[in-house]
BALUMLUM-195983 format. One line per 3 residues: number of its first residue (from 1); their letters; for each residue x, z, y of C-alpha. Coordinates in steps of 0.25 Angstrom, whole numbers. Layout:
REM residues N
NUM> A> X/Z/Y | ...
***
This chain:
REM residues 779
1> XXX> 413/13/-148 | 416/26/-142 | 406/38/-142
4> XXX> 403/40/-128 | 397/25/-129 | 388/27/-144
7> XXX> 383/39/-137 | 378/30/-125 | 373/20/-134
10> XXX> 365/30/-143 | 357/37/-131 | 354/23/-127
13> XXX> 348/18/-141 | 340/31/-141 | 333/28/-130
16> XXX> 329/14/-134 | 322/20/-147 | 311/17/-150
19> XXX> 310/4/-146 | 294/3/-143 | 289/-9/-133
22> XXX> 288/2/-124 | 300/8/-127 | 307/-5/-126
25> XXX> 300/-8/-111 | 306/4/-106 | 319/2/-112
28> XXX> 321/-12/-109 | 317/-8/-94 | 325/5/-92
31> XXX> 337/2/-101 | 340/-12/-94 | 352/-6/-85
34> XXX> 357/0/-97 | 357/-12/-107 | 365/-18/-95
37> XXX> 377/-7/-96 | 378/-4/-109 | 381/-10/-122
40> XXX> 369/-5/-133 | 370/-1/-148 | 359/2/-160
43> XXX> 362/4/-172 | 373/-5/-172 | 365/-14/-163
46> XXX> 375/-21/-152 | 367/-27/-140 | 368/-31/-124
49> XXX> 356/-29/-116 | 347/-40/-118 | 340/-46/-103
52> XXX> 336/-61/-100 | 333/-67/-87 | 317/-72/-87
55> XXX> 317/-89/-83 | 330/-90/-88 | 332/-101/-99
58> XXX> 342/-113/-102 | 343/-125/-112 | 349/-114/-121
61> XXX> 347/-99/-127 | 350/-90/-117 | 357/-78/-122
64> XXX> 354/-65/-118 | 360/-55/-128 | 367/-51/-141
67> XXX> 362/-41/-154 | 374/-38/-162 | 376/-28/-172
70> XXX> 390/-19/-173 | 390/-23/-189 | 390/-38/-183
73> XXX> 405/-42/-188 | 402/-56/-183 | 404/-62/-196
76> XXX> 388/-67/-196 | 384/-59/-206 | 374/-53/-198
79> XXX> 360/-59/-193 | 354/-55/-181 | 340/-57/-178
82> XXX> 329/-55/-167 | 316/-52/-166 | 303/-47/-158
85> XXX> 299/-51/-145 | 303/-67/-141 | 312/-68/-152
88> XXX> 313/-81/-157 | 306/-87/-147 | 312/-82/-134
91> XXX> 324/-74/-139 | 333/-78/-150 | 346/-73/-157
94> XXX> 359/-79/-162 | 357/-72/-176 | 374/-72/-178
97> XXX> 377/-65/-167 | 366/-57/-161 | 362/-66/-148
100> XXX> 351/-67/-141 | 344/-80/-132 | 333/-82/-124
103> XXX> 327/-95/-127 | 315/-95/-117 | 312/-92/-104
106> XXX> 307/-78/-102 | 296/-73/-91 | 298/-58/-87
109> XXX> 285/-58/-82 | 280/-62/-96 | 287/-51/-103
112> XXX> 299/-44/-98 | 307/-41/-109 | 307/-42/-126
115> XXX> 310/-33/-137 | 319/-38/-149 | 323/-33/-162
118> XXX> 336/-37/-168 | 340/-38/-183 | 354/-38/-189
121> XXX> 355/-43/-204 | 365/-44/-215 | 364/-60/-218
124> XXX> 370/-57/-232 | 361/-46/-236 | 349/-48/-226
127> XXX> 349/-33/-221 | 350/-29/-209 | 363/-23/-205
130> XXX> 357/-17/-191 | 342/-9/-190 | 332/-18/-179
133> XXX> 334/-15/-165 | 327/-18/-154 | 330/-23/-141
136> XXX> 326/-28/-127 | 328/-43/-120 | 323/-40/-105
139> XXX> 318/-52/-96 | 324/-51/-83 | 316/-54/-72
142> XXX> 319/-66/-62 | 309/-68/-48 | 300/-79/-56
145> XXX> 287/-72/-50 | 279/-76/-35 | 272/-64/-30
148> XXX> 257/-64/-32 | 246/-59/-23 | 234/-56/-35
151> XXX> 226/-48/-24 | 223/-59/-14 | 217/-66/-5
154> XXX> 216/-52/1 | 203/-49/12 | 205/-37/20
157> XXX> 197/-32/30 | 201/-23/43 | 194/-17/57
160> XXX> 197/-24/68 | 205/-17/77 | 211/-9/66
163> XXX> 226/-3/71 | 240/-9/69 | 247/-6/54
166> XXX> 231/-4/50 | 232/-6/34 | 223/-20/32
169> XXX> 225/-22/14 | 239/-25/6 | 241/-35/-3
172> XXX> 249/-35/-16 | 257/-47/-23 | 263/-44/-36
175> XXX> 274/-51/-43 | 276/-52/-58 | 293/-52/-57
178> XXX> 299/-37/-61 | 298/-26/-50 | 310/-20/-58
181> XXX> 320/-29/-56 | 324/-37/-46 | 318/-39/-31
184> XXX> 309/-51/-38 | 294/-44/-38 | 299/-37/-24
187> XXX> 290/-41/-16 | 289/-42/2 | 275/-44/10
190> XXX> 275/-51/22 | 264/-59/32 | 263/-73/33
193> XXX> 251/-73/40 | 244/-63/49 | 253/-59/60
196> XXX> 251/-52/70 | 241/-47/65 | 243/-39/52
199> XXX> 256/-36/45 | 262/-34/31 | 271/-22/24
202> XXX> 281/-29/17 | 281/-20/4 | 267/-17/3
205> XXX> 257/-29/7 | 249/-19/17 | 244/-28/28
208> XXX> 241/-21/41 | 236/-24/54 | 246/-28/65
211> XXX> 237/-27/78 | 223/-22/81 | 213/-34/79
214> XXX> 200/-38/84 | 189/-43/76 | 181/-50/87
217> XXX> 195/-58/88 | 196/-62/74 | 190/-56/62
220> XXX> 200/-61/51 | 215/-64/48 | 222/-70/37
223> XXX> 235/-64/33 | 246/-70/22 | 254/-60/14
226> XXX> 267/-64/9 | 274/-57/-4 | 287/-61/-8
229> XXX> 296/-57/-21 | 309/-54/-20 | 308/-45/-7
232> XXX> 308/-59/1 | 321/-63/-5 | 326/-79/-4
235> XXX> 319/-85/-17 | 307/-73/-19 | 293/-77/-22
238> XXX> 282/-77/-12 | 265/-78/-13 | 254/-74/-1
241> XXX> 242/-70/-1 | 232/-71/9 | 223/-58/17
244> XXX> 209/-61/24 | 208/-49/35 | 197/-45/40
247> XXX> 195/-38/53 | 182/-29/51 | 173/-26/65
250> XXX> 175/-13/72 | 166/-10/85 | 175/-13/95
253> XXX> 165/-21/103 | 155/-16/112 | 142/-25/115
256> XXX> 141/-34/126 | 127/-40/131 | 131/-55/134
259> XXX> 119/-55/144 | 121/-45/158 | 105/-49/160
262> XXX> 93/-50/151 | 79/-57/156 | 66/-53/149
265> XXX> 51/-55/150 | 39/-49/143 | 23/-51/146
268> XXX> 16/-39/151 | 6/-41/138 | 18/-41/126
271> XXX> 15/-29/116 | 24/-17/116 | 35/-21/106
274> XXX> 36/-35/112 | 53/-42/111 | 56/-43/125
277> XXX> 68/-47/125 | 82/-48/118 | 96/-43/122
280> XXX> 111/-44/114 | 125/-38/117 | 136/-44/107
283> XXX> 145/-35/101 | 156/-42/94 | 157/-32/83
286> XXX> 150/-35/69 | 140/-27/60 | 138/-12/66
289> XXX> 148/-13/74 | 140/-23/82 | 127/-15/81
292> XXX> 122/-11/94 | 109/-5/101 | 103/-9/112
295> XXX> 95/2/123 | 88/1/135 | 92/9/148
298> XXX> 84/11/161 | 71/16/163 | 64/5/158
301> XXX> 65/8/142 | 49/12/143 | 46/-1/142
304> XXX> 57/-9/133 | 65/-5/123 | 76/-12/113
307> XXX> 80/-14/100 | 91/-18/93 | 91/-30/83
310> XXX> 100/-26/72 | 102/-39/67 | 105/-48/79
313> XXX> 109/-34/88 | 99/-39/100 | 91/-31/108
316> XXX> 78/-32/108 | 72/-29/122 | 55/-23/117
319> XXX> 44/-20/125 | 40/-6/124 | 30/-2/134
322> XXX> 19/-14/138 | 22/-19/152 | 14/-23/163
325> XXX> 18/-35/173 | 9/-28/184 | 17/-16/183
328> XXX> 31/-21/182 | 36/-34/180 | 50/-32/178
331> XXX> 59/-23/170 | 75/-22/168 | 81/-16/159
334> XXX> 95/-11/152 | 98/-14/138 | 111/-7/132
337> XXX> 117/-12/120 | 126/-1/113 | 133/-2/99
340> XXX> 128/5/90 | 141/11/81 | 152/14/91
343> XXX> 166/14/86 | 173/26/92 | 187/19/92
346> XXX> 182/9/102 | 176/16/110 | 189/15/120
349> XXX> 183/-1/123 | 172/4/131 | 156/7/127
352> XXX> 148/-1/116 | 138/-4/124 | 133/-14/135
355> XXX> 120/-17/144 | 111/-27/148 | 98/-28/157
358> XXX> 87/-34/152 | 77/-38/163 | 63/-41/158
361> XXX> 51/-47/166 | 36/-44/162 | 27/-57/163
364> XXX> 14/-56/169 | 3/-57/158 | -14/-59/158
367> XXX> -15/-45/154 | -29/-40/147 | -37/-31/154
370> XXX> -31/-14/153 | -42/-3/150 | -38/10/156
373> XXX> -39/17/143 | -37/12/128 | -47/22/123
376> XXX> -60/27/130 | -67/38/125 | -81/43/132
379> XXX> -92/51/129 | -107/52/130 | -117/61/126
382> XXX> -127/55/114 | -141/53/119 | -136/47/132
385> XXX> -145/36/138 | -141/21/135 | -134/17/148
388> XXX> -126/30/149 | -112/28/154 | -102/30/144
391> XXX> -89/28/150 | -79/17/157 | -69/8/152
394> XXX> -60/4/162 | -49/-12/159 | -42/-18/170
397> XXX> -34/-31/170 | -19/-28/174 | -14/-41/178
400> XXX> -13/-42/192 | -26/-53/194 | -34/-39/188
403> XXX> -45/-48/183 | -60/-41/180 | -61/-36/167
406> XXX> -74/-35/158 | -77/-26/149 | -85/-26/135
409> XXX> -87/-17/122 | -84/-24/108 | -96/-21/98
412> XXX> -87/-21/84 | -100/-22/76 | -114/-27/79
415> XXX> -120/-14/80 | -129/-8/90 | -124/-6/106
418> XXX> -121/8/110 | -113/5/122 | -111/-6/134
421> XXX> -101/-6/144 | -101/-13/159 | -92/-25/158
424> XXX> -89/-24/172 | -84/-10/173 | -84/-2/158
427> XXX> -94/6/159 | -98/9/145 | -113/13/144
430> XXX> -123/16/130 | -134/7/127 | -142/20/120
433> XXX> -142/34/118 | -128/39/107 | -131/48/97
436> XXX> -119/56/93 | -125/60/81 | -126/44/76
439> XXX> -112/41/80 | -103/51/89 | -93/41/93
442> XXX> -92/28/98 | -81/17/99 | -81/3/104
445> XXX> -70/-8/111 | -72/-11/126 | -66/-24/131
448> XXX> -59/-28/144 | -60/-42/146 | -53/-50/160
451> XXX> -63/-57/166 | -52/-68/169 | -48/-70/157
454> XXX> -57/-64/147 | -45/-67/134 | -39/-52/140
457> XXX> -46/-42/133 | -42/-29/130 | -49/-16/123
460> XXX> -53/-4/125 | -60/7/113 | -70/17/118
463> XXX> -73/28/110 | -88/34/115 | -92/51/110
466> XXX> -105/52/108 | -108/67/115 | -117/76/107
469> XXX> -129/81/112 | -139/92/106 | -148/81/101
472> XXX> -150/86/87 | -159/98/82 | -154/105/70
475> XXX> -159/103/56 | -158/108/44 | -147/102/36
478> XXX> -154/98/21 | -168/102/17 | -168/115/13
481> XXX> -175/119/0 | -180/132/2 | -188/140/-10
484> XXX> -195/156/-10 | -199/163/-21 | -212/168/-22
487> XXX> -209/181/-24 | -197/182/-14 | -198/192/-4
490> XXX> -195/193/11 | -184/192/17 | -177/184/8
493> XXX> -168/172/9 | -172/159/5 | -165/147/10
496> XXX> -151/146/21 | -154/135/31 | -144/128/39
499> XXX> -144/117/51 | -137/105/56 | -136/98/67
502> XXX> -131/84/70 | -126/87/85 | -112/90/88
505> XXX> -111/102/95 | -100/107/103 | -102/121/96
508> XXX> -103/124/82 | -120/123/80 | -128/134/80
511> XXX> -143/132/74 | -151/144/74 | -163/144/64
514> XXX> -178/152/66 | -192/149/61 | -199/140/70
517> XXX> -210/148/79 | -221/144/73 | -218/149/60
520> XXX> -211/162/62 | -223/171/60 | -232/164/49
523> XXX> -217/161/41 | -214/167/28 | -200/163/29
526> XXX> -189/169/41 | -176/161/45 | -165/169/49
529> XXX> -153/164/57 | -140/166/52 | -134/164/66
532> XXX> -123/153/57 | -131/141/59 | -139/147/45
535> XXX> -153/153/44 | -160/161/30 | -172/158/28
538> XXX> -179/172/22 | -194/175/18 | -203/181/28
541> XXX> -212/189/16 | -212/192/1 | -218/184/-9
544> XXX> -223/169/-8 | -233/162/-17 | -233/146/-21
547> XXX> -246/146/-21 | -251/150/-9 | -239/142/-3
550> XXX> -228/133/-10 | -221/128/2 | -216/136/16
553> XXX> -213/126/27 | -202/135/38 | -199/129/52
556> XXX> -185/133/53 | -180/131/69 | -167/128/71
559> XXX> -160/126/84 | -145/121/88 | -136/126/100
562> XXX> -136/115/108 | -138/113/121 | -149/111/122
565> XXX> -152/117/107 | -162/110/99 | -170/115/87
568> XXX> -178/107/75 | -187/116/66 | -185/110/51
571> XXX> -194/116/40 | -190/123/27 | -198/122/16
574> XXX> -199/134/9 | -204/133/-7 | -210/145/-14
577> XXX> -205/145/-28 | -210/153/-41 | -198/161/-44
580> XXX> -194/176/-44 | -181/179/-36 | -174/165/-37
583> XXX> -177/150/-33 | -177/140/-45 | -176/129/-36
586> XXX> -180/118/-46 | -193/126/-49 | -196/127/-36
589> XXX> -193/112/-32 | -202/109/-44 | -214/117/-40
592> XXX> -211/112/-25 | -214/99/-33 | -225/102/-39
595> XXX> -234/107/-28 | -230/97/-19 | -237/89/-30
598> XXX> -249/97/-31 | -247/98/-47 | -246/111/-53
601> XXX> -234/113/-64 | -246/111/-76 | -250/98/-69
604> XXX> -234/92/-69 | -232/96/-82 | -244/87/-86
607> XXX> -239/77/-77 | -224/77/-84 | -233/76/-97
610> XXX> -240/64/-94 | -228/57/-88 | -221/60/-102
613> XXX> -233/56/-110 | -231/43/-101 | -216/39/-103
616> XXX> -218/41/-118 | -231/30/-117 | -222/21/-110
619> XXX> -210/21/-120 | -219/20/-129 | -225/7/-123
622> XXX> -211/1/-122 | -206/5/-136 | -219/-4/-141
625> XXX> -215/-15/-132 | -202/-16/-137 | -206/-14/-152
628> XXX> -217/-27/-147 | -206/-36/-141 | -199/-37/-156
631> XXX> -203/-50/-164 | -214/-47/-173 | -213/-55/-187
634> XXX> -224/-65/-188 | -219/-68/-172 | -223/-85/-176
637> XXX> -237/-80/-180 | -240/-69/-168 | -234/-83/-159
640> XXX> -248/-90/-167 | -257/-82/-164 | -253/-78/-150
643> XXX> -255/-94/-147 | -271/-94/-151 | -272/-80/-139
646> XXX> -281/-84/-128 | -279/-73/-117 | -288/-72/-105
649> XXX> -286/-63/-93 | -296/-67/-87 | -310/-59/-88
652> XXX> -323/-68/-91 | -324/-83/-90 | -326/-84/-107
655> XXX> -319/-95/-114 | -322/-105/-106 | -314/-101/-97
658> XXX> -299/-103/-105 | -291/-104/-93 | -295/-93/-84
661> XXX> -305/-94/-71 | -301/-102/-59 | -298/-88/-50
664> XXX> -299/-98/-37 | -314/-102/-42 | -317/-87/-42
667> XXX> -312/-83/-29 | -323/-82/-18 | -323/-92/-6
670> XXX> -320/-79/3 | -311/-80/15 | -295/-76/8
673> XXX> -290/-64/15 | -277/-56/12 | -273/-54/-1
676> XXX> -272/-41/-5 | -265/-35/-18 | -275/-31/-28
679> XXX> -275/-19/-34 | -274/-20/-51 | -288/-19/-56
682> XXX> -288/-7/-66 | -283/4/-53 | -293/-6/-45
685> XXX> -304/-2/-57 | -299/12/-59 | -301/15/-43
688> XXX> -314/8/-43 | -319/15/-55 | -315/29/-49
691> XXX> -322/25/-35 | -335/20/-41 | -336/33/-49
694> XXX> -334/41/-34 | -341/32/-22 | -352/21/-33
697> XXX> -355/7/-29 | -362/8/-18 | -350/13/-12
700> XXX> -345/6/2 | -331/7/-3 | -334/1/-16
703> XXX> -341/-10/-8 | -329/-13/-1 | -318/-11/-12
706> XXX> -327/-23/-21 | -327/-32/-8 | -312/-30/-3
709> XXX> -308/-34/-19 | -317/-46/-20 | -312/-50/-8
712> XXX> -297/-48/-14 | -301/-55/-26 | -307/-67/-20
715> XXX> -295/-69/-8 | -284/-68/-19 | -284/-81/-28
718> XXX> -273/-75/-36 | -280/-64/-44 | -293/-66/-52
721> XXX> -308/-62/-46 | -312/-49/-43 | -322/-46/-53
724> XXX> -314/-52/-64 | -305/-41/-64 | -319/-31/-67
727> XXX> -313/-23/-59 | -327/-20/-51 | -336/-7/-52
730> XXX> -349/-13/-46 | -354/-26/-42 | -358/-23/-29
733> XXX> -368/-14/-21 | -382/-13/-29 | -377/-21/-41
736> XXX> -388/-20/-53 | -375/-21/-62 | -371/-8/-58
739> XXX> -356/-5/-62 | -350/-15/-71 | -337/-6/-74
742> XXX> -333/-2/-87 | -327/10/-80 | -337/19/-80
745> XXX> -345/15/-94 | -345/18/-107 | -352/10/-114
748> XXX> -345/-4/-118 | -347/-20/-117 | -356/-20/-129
751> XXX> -367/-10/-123 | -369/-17/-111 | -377/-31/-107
754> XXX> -373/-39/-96 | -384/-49/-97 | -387/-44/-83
757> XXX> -375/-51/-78 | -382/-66/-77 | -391/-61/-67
760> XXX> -381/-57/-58 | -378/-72/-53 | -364/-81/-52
763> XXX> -355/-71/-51 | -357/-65/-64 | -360/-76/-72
766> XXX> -347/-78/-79 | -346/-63/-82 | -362/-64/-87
769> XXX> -358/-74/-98 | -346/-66/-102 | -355/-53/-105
772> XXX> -370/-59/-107 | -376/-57/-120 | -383/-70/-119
775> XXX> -369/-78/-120 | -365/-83/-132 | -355/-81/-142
778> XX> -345/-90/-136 | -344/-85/-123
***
């Protein structure tokens, strides 16, 4: 081997080492022209470039290759063997001579190429004779692969109207033969399916439009993309794939009323607000583009006014202003419908926009009767007569047949008449005089009825000021509590005064304060006005005693500037007070107190006293109640002896009589007269006793109080007799008893005799046995 040809070989193997996977990828790719060309060595290594043809197989090995080493001297002493990638099960070698098969078929796709070591041995001592080497068997690729579109179905979408060569989406097939050799993963769009409209580049799979398309025409297309291998050769592989596209709306398209003429109607009583009517221009667009807005032109939009429906895009036609069928009857009107987003680039199609006229009618209606005004307001001065006229409320009927109309107030609530009104022609009168100072407004409904037909009412509110007159005299605003020392001196200021006054003047008040005339000279008091609706009260002298006088009673005049002004005089109680320079009022209200008692301050304290002595005596009586009320320990035995107690309430009768005396027997046959409530006997025997001592028996006023309460006694069959109560002083004008009260002696039961008694006749004969000595010891 000559020089030239080792130095070829030795750059060569220096660019196969080190034989990484990744190192071998790039050598068994960029090297393959080389292996083709030249014959390769290694260490003594002798091989031809190694390829095989993927899908090619036989009944039989196919050969693709030989390994031989230079020490090879053909006589089988050496062993060749292969391993690594596929060996044994898709490649194989002829271990005598160093070549290589494929057994099995081989799919580039799958892997496109193997790396193989190789191993030459001394079959007598085992050792190697050549260091491992490794090499590269490279699957050649064969058009076995269809194109594949992995994208699709594909869905685009596109305005309408777009230009020609307007880009629309590009699909992409792929094919999984070898890009680097051969024309078999080559691949050439073309359209199946689509023309005229859209077109196909070749190379690239960009889809673009053809002509300008309407979307009101048709809205989608369906396009078939071919992709062959092979550049479209005879033979090459071919898939399709199928494009939905869309044609999105632009606004081309103006609206169009599909009516030249609309006919309406609406009654002369319909609210404000009230749907008149509808109206619709179509617009072939979608979405915003078909948004429009509908305006009303002439003179006539006073009265009507229209909306748009966003949802449906109709115009809705709505009553702005009431309508009256006696004024007018008919109205015409044009309605403009105008879209909404304009589209500059069509603006070259004429204007978005179109008109209608819309003719309404107004019906004829039973209308209720019209008051002139909605709100009256009248005034009246306060103390006007009942039957003054307060004003006039004026209703007509608007229809044509102009019926009467009746008028009435409506009383809210039950309360008390102030006002009437003529239901003939609306005048409003009072029924008594106002007082502004009660109430200085007024506010009631008046009604307007047709006489025709009595179900059309309408309403109207009257609001009545009540006028203020100068019908109130000042006063003072609070009762004053007014105090002097005794020992104040003249001149000085003892009380502020003020006034009020309920009128309403148009001005500010102005009161102005003097004494009255009668007072001014004999006053020991002056009143000064302050010109500020004010006055001072001052002290006409030096020095006041209490007991000569404890109260001053001024006549303060006060006058109002109305017109004409009235005046009220309203007295100031001055109380003279034992003090030095200030007034303690609580020790003046106390003595104030006190004299108007009459009591001096030693007889109060007595009073205090005895009241005092009195709360104690009471809680005293209850605490022994109480104490009483507890269960005492021989409770069985007190419950004995209780049961053997006879008690009598009644006076005389002795023990005989066990059950009282019949109250009905005792009466006197008198004629009944009015009962009157007695008195209780002990004030009756106390106020007896005290008028006995002043007037005696034979006193006409005795006479008379004994006759009216026997008389009492004997007409009242609910209380016992008279004279059973002892309640008596004498026994009547020239009695030779005398007084038989206990009241005025001193001397007791056992001192006197009443033997006397049995000689006074029936009357006394029961009370003759209870005190005779001759009775006996039973009695």
């Amino acid at each position: 081997m000559d020089s030239s040809v080792l130095l070829r070989l030795m750059v060569m193997l220096v660019q196969l080492w080190p034989c990484s996977p990744s190192r071998q990828n790039s050598r068994a790719q960029d090297t393959v022209q080389s292996f083709t060309e030249v014959r390769r060595v290694k260490r003594g290594w002798l091989w031809e470039p190694f390829f095989v043809t993927e899908e090619q197989i036989s009944p039989h090995p196919v050969y693709i290759g030989q390994l031989k080493s230079d020490l090879d001297k053909q006589d089988g002493n050496l062993k060749y063997i292969l391993t690594g990638e596929g060996a044994g099960s898709f490649f194989v070698i002829d271990e005598y001579n160093g070549k290589i098969y494929v057994i099995q078929k081989l799919d580039r796709e799958k892997k496109p190429f193997y790396t193989l070591r190789a191993e030459a041995i001394n079959r007598s001592t085992q050792l190697p004779v050549e260091p491992e080497s490794e090499f590269i068997i490279k699957v050649r690729d064969v058009n076995d692969n269809e194109p594949q579109f992995l994208d699709g179905p594909y869905v685009a979408t596109v305005p309408e109207m777009s230009p020609e060569g307007t880009s629309v989406t590009q699909v992409t097939a792929t094919d999984a033969d070898d890009p680097s050799y051969g024309n078999s993963a080559r691949l050439l769009y073309s359209l199946i399916q689509g023309q005229p409209y859209f077109s196909v580049e070749p190379k690239t799979g960009v889809i673009r439009m053809a002509s300008e398309m309407d979307r009101e025409t048709k809205d989608q297309y369906l396009v078939i993309i071919q992709a062959k291998d092979m550049v479209g050769q005879p033979g090459a592989f071919s898939a399709t794939a199928t494009v939905t596209i869309n044609l999105s709306d632009v606004n081309d398209n103006p609206p169009k009323f599909q009516q030249r003429l609309y006919y309406m109607r609406v009654s002369e009583e319909a609210p404000v607000g009230t749907t008149v009517g509808k109206v619709f221009a179509e617009d072939s667009d979608i979405g915003d583009n078909a948004a429009m807005d509908y305006l009303i032109e002439e003179d006539s939009s006073d009265v009507f006014h229209i909306i748009t429906n966003n949802e449906t895009q109709e115009g809705i036609v709505l009553l702005k202003k009431r309508v009256d069928y006696e004024s007018r009857r008919r109205y015409s009107i044009q309605v403009k419908a105008v879209n909404r987003y304009i589209d500059e680039r069509f603006l070259k199609k004429g204007p978005f926009e179109d008109t209608t006229i819309v003719k309404i009618n107004v019906e004829d209606a039973d209308e209720p009767p019209v008051f002139t005004l909605e709100n009256y307001v009248m005034e009246i001065f306060e103390g006007a007569m009942g039957g003054t006229l307060v004003g006039v409320v004026t209703a007509r009927d608007p229809d044509d047949a102009d019926s009467p109309v009746r008028y009435s107030i409506v009383h809210s609530m039950p309360l008390k008449r102030l006002f009437s009104i003529n239901e003939h022609n609306g005048a409003i009168i009072t029924t008594e005089p106002l007082d502004r100072e009660i109430a200085s407004w007024h506010n009631f409904t008046v009604t307007a009825t047709e006489t025709r037909n009595p179900e059309k009412i309408s309403e109207a509110n009257v609001y009545v000021q009540v006028l203020d007159v100068n019908d109130n005299a000042p006063e003072f605003p609070k009762n004053y509590e007014t105090f002097v020392c005794e020992n104040a001196v003249s001149g000085q200021q003892i009380q502020s005064i003020s006034a009020v006054d309920q009128d309403d003047s148009a001005e500010s008040h102005h009161f102005y304060f003097s004494l009255a005339q009668e007072d001014t000279n004999s006053s020991h008091f002056t009143v000064k006005d302050n010109q500020d609706n004010t006055a001072g009260i001052f002290t006409g002298k030096s020095g006041f005693r209490r007991e000569e006088q404890f109260f001053f009673y001024l006549p303060i005049l006060i006058q109002d500037n109305g017109t004409p002004p009235l005046t009220s005089t309203n007295t100031l109680t001055v109380t003279v007070c034992d003090c030095d320079t200030e007034v303690n009022t609580f020790y003046c209200r106390y003595g104030a107190f006190m004299y108007s008692l009459g009591l001096s301050t030693e007889a109060l304290v007595a009073v205090l006293a005895c009241i005092l002595i009195f709360l104690v005596f009471f809680l005293a009586i209850i605490t022994i109640r109480q104490q009483r009320k507890k269960k005492p320990p021989f409770s069985e035995k007190m419950e004995e002896f209780r049961e053997n107690i006879v008690s009598y309430d009644d006076e005389g009768g002795g023990e005989q009589d066990t059950e009282a005396f019949d109250i009905s027997a005792l009466r006197t046959r008198a004629v009944m007269r009015t009962h009157r409530p007695r008195k209780k006997a002990a004030s009756e025997i106390q106020s007896l006793y005290r008028q006995s001592l002043q007037v005696g028996p034979d006193s006409a006023i005795f006479r008379q109080f004994i006759s009216e309460k026997l008389q009492e006694a004997n007409a009242d069959p609910t209380v016992p007799p008279y004279d059973s109560l002892q309640t008596y002083a004498f026994e009547g004008t020239g009695s030779l008893a005398g007084s038989l009260s206990s009241l005025g002696s001193n001397t007791s039961d056992m001192d006197q005799s009443y033997d006397y008694l049995a000689d006074w006749g029936p009357h006394f004969k029961q009370l003759a046995g209870m005190y005779s000595s001759h009775r006996t010891v039973g009695d």
